[in-house]
N, C-alpha and C positions, 0 to 999 in steps of 0.2 A: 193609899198604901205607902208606908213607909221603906226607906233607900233598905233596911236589915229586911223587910217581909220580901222583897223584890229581889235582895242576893239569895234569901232561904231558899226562895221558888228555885230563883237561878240553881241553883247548886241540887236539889231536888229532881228539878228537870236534868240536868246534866248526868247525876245518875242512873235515873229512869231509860233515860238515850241510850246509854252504855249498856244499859243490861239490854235494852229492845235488840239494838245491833247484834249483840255477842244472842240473842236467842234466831234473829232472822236471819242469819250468814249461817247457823248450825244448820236451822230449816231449812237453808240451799243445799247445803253442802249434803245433808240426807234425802233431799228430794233430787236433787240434779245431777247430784257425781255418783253417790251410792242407789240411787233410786229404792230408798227403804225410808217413806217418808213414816214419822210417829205423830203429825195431826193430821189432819182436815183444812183443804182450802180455805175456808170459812175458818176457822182458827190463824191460819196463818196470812190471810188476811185485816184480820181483828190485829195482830202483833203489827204489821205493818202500814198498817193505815195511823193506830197511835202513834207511831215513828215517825213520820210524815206531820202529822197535827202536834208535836213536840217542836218540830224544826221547825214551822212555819211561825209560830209562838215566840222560839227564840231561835233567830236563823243566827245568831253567833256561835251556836252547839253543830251549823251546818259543817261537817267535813266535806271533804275530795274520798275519803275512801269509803264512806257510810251508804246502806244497801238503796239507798235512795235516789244518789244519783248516778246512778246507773244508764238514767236520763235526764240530762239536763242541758244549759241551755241555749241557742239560738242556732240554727242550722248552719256548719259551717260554711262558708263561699268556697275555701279549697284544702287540702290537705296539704298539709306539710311535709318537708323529706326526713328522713330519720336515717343516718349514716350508721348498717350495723356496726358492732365494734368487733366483729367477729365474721367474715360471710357466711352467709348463710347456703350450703350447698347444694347442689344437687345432685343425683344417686343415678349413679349405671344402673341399666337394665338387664335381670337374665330372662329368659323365657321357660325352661326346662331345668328338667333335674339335672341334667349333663350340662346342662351351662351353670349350675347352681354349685357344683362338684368343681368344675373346672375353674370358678372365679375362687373356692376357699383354697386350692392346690396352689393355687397364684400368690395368695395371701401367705398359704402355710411356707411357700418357697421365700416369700421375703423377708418372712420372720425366722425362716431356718428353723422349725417347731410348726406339731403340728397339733398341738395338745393345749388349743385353746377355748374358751366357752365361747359362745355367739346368744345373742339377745333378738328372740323374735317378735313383732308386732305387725298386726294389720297396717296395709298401708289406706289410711283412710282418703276419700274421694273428695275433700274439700281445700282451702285456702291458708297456706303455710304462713303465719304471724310467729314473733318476736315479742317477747311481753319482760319489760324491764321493771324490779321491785328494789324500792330505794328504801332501807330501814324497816323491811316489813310490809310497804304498801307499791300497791301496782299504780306509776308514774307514766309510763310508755308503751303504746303498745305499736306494732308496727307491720306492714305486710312485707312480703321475700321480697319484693320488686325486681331487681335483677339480679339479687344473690350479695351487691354492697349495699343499696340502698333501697329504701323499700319506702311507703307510705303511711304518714302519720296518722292513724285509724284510731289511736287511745279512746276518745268518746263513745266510740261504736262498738269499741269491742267492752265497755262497761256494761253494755248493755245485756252482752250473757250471761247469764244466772248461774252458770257453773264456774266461771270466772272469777276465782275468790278477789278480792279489791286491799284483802287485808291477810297476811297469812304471820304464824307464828312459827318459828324455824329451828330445831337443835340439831346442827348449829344454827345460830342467828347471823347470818351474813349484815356487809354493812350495806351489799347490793348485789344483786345477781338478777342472770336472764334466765327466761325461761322459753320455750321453743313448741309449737304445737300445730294441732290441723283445727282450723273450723270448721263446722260442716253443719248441714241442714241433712235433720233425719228423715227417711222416706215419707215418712207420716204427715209432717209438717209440709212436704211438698206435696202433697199430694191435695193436703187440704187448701194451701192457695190455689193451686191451681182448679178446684171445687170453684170457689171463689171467685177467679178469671172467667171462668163457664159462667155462669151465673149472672157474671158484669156483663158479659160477651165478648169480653176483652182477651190477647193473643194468649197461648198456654207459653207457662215458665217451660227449657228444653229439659234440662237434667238439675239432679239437687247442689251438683260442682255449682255450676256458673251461677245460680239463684242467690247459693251462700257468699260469694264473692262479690255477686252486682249488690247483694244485702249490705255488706260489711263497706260497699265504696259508694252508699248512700250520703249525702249531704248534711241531712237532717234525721240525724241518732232517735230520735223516735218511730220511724219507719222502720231502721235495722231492728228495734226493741221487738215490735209486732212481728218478726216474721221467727223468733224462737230458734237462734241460734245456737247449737252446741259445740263443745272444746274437748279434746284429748289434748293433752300434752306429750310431747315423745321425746324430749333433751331439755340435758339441763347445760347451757352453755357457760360462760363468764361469772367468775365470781369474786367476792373482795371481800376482805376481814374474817375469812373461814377456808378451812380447807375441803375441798373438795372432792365427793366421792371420789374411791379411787376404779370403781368401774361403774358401768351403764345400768346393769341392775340394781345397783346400790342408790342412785341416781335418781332410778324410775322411786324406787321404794322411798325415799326422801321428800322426792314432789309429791309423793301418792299422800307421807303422813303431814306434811305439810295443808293440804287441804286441795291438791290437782286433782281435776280429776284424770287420770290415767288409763290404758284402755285396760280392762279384764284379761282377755284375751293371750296379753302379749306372758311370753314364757320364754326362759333360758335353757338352753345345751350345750351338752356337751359335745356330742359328735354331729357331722356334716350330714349325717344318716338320719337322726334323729330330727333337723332341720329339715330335709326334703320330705319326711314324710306329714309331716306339722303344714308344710305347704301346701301341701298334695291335699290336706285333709280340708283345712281350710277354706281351699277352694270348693271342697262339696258345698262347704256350709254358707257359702257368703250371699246366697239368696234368698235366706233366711234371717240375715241380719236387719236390724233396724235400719241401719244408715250402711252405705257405701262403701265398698273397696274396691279397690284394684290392681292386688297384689299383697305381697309380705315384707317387711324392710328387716333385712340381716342386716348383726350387727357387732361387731368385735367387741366385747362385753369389756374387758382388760383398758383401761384410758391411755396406760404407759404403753400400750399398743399400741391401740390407735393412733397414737402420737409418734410410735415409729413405722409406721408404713404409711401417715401424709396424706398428701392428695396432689393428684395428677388432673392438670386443668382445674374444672371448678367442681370435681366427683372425689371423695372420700375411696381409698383404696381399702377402708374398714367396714364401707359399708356396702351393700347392693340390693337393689330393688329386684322382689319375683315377680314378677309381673302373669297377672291371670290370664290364657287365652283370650283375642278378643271376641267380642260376639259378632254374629253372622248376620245375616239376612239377605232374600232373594228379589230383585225390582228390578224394572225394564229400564234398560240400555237406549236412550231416548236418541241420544244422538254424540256424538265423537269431537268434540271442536278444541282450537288450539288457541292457547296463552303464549304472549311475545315477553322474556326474562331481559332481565338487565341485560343479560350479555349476549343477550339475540338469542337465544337456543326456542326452539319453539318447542312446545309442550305439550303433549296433547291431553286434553283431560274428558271425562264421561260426564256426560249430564245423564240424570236419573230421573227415574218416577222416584219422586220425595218419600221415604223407607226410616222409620225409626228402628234405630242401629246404635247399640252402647249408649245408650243414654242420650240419644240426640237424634233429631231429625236430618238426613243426607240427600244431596238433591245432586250431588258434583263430588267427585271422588277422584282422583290424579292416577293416569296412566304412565307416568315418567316417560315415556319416549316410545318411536316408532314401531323398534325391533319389538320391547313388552307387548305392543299389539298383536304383531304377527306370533309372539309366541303363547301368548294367552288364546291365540283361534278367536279372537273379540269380533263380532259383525253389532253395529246398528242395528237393533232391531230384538237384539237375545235378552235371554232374559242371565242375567249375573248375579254371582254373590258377590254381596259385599260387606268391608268388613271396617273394622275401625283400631286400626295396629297399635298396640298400648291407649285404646279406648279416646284416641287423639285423630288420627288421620285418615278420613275414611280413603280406603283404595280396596279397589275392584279386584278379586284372586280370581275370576274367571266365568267362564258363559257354563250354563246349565244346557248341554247339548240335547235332552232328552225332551226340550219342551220348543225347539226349531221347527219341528212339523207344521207344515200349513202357513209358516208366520214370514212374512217378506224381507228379507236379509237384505243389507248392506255394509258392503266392504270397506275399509276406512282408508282415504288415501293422504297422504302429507302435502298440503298446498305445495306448488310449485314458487310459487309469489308470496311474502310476507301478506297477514290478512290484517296488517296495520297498514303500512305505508308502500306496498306491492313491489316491493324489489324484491326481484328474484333471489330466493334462498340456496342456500350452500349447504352441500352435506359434506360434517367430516369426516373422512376416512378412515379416521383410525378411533372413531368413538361414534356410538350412534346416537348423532346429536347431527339435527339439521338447525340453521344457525342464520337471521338475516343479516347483512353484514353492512345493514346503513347502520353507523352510528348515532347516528339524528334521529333514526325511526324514533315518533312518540312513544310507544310504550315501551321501550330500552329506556328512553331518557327520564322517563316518569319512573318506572319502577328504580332506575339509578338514584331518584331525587330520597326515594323511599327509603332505601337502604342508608342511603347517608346521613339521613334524619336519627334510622333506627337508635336505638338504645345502646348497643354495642358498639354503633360508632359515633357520629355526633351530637346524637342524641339532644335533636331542636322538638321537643312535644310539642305536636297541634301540625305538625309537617306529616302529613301519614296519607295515604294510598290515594282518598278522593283530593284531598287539596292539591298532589303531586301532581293527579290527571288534568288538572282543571286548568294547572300554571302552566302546563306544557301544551295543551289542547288552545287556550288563549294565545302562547308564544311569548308570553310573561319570563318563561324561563326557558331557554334554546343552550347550558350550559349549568355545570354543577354549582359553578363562579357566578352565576347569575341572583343566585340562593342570595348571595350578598350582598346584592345590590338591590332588593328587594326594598327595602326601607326607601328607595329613592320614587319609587311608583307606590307611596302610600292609596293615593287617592285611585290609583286604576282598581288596586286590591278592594276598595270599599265598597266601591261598582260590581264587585263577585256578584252581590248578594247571598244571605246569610253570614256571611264576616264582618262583622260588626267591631269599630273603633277599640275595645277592650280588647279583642282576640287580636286585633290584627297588632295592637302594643305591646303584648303578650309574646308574640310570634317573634317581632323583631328584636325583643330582649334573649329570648333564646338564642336567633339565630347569631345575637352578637356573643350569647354567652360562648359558643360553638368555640369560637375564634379560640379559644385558651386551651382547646383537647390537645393533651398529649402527641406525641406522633406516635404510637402508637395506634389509637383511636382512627387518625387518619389514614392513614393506612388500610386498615379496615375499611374504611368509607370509601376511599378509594374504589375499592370491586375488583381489585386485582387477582386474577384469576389464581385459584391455591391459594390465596393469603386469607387464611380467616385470623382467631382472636392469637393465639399462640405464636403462629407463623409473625404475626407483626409486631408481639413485643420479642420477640427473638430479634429481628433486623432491627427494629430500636434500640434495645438495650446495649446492642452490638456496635450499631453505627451512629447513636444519639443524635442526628441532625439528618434530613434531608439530604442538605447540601454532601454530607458524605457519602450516605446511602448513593445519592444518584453518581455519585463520582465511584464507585466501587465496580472492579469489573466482573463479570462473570464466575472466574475466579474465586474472585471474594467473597461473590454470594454461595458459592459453593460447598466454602470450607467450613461456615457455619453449621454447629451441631444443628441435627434435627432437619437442615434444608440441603433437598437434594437434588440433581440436575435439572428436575422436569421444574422445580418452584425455581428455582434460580434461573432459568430458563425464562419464565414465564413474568419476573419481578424484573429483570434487566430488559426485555423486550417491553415491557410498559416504560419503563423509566427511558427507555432512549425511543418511543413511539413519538413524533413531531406534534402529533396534536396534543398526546396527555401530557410530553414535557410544558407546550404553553400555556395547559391550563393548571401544574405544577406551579409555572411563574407566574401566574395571574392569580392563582388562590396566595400564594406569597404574599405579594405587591397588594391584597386586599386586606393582610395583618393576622393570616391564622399562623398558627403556631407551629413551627418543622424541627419543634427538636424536643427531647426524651429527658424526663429529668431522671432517667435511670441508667444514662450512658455508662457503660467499661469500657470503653478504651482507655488504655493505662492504668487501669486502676490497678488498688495493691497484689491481687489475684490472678493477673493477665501472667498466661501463659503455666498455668497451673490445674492440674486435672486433681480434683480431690471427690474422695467418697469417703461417706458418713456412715455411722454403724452405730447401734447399742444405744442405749436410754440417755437423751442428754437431759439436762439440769435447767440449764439456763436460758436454752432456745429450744421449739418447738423444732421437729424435723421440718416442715415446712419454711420458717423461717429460716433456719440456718442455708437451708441449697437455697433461698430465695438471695441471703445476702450474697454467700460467694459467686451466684450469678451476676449482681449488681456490681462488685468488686471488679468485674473481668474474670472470674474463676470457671472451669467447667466442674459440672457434675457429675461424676462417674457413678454406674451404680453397681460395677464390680471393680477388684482389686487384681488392675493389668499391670503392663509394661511402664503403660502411660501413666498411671496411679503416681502423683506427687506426694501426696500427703494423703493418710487418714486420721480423720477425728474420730476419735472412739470416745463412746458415754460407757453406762454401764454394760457390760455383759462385750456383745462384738461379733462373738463364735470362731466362724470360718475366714469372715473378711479379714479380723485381726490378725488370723493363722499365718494368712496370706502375706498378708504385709510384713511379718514376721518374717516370714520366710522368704518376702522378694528384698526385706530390705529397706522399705516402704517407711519411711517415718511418721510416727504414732504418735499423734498430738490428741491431750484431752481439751476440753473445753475451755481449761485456763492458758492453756500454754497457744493454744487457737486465738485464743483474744490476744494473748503478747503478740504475737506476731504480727496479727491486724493493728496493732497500736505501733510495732516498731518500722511498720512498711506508711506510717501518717494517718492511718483510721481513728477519727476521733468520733465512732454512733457509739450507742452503748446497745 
């Protein structure tokens, strides 16, 4: 064959490719997202196997975005981190129509307007992915993780057949994200679990965790086989196009784009018309294919959303209805108590094992002594129970009508810790019995826990059994011991089951550790009242340790937000003799005690400003983020104290205010002079 008969074919075959593709992404697209397929398996297998025997022919026509590899090649060893570019949030919960009334009145009062549309959709029961498309083609895809960063999953999630790999866009961005739920439909669960029966192997719990343990498979052939489905519910970040300018404009974009989108979801007007869409909803959600658990409202308007923000890591635009959880009745086997980081003992229910919301429940949390006494709880009754936002199972109480005949027992608080037998302490003024060795083992292991966790130092492969095992051997007798870890290589190998890779692994986190913000640490810390907020507050504030601990009572006082009882509780750690010397000994080991978001002095110190009306240039969020970094407060009415307001467009009452207090009225340009003439050089 001649080099012209061998480009003919070439070019021949290249064509042929392109029409297979552009015919077998249609045939997804009307079999998976529209479910109105126009052949036959056997036809649309005949189309995709020629596609396949084309590439394998001339693997130079092979693309990244072609319906073939969807699975392709060698099982990954680990997943990568994927830094959103946007986080990704998480949604308040309401329960009721009166809390559903009560969060849009919230809404309607900070927009001052109450004449807004809201965007409904099912909140589906699976795995919240990030999927990035560069030029038209899906490059990234990635899990929530912890709302920054999530899990680089791209190969696995190719593997969904609703999943376009290639989309065409007017407008045509030069890239944009796209936002969705994975999930596995009843069906499909129900038939592996067929399957497991069969092998004899354990049953999958619910279709949630199946689609999740599916998608954080190794090797993308497994995830292919178990028939993954997508909604998409947002369209995030965008570049080279403008961006709808509301949520349903948005949904309708991805839908003709080639997303699949749910059915389902519909737009209102009124908060009336909302509750009742929920209400109905919830008749019908036992009749759907796949899974919910809930409705997610949603501020349809984008120039909304973007002035009412988010407070912590929840959207003030959006809110989750969450469905009653379901019930069920099982014996109350016996009452026994867990030891917390901070001593508090716990008492919790062991059960006759009760499938409950989509899960098997064997152990269910009593929170504390008094909840006993006041639930009438005996050992021996029989209880409902329940699974509160289809998450937590806890016991709502004894079925008194089924006690007849049946031998009761009373539940009483050990006197002695039932870790390390020192006699426990009850506080007085909170019902919490509390052991008060701070050595006890399981204080110090669940302490190891937490400080590992994600939200605070976040060392992966440090989690609940490795913590018990370090503290149970006396490996680790201190938080500061974590660090020293790397010097008893050879005792760790001795564990068994930690094997030379893990244990390299371990020691590079736990050096990565060393660089967390103070913020971070803080958190890790377990200072009673300090959770995520509470400790970039005192960082931001006091940038360094060293100041922080030098700061008296006072000081911690006057900080927005922190009020006697946290200020109370953050100076009483900081001047405690033991936690000061393991303060200087975590130092003197090289982790990091200072904030790279310090105000003090900055150009904003000593300035109260509130924001109002549509800005241009910064998101709401952003902008109260900087003038907190600057040293500025946030105000979010127009007082006494009110230094300055930034008004965008519109403003209403706040501008009125200001007007009439006096208040100077900066837009967004003459905001930026000022940050430029006080030394701010961000942009």
């Amino acid at each position: 064959m001649t080099s012209t008969d061998t480009q003919r074919d070439l070019e021949e075959a290249r064509l042929r490719v392109e029409e297979l593709r552009s015919l077998v992404r249609y045939h997804d697209y009307r079999y998976h997202v529209l479910n109105q397929p126009e052949i036959g398996d056997s036809d649309y297998d005949r189309l995709f196997r020629e596609l396949v025997d084309l590439e394998a022919r001339f693997p130079e026509l092979v693309t990244p975005d072609s319906p073939t590899q969807r699975v392709s090649g060698e099982p990954s060893p680990a997943f990568g981190v994927v830094v959103h570019r946007e986080p990704m949030l998480s949604l308040g919960n309401v329960f009721d129509g009166d809390e559903l009334r009560a969060w849009h009145a919230r809404v309607a009062r900070l927009l001052e307007r109450d004449d807004f549309a809201m965007v409904c959709e099912p909140k589906i029961d699976g795995l919240a992915i990030s999927l990035v498309y560069q030029r038209g083609r899906f490059t990234v895809g990635a899990t929530r993780g912890d709302g920054l960063r999530g899990e680089d999953i791209t190969g696995n999630l190719r593997t969904i057949r609703s999943l376009p790999l290639a989309v065409s866009t007017d407008p045509a961005p030069d890239a944009f994200e796209v936002r969705g739920e994975v999930y596995m439909s009843k069906a499909e669960f129900e038939r592996l679990n067929a399957e497991r029966t069969a092998a004899g192997e354990p049953l999958y719990m619910n279709p949630r965790n199946t689609a999740a343990g599916s998608l954080r498979q190794l090797d993308p052939s497994v995830t292919a086989s178990r028939r993954l489905e997508l909604f998409v519910y947002q369209l995030g970040w965008m570049e080279g196009a403008a961006r709808p300018p509301a949520h349903w404009a948005a949904l309708e974009w991805m839908q003709a784009a080639g997303f699949p989108t749910n059915p389902l979801a519909q737009r209102f007007e009124t908060i009336e018309e909302v509750a009742a869409f929920c209400e109905q909803l919830g008749t019908k959600r036992e009749g759907l294919r796949y899974a919910i658990d809930g409705v997610v409202v949603k501020v349809d308007d984008i120039s909304l959303q973007r002035q009412l923000g988010v407070v912590g890591r929840e959207p003030r635009w959006a809110t989750a209805y969450k469905f009653p959880a379901e019930q069920a009745v099982t014996l109350l086997r016996d009452i026994m108590v867990s030891v917390g980081r901070t001593g508090v003992l716990t008492p919790f229910a062991v059960l006759e094992p009760v499938f409950v919301g989509g899960a098997t429940v064997s152990v269910a949390t009593l929170h504390n002594e008094d909840q006993v006494r006041l639930k009438d709880l005996y050992i021996g009754d029989d209880v409902v129970v329940q699974r509160a936002g289809e998450v937590i199972p806890e016991v709502i109480g004894p079925v008194p009508s089924r006690r007849e005949g049946r031998e009761l027992r009373r539940f009483e608080m050990p006197a002695r810790c039932p870790v390390c037998d020192t006699p426990v302490v009850r506080d007085p003024n909170q019902a919490a019995t509390y052991c008060p060795n701070r050595a006890c083992p399981s204080r110090l292991a669940r302490s190891i826990e937490h400080w590992a966790s994600r939200g605070a130092m976040d060392i992966e492969g440090l989690g609940e059994q490795l913590a018990a095992r370090l503290v149970r051997l006396e490996l680790v007798r201190s938080l500061a011991d974590i660090y020293e870890l790397p010097a008893r290589r050879e005792e760790l190998l001795q564990l068994g089951g930690i094997g030379p890779k893990i244990v390299e692994n371990l020691f590079a986190r736990i050096e990565e550790s060393k660089t967390r913000p103070l913020r971070r640490l803080l958190v890790a810390l377990g200072i009673r009242h300090v959770g995520g907020e509470t400790a970039t507050a005192l960082a931001v504030h006091f940038g360094s340790m060293d100041a922080l601990r030098a700061a008296s009572l006072e000081d911690l006082s006057a900080i927005d937000g922190i009020g006697p009882i946290v200020a109370a509780s953050v100076y009483d750690y900081l001047h405690d003799e033991e936690y000061a010397a393991l303060l200087d000994r975590l130092q003197t080991l090289g982790l990091r005690m200072t904030d790279e978001t310090a105000a003090r002095g900055g150009p904003l110190e000593n300035e109260t400003i509130v924001v109002t009306g549509s800005l241009e240039r910064w998101s709401r969020d952003r902008i109260e983020a900087l003038i907190k970094q600057l040293g500025g407060k946030v105000g979010s009415s127009v007082t006494k104290k009110t230094t300055m307001l930034v008004a965008g467009e519109g403003g209403g009452s706040k501008r009125d205010k200001a007007e009439a207090a006096g208040t100077p009225i900066l837009d967004e340009e003459q905001f930026l002079a000022v940050l430029r003439e006080r030394g701010w050089s961000g942009d």
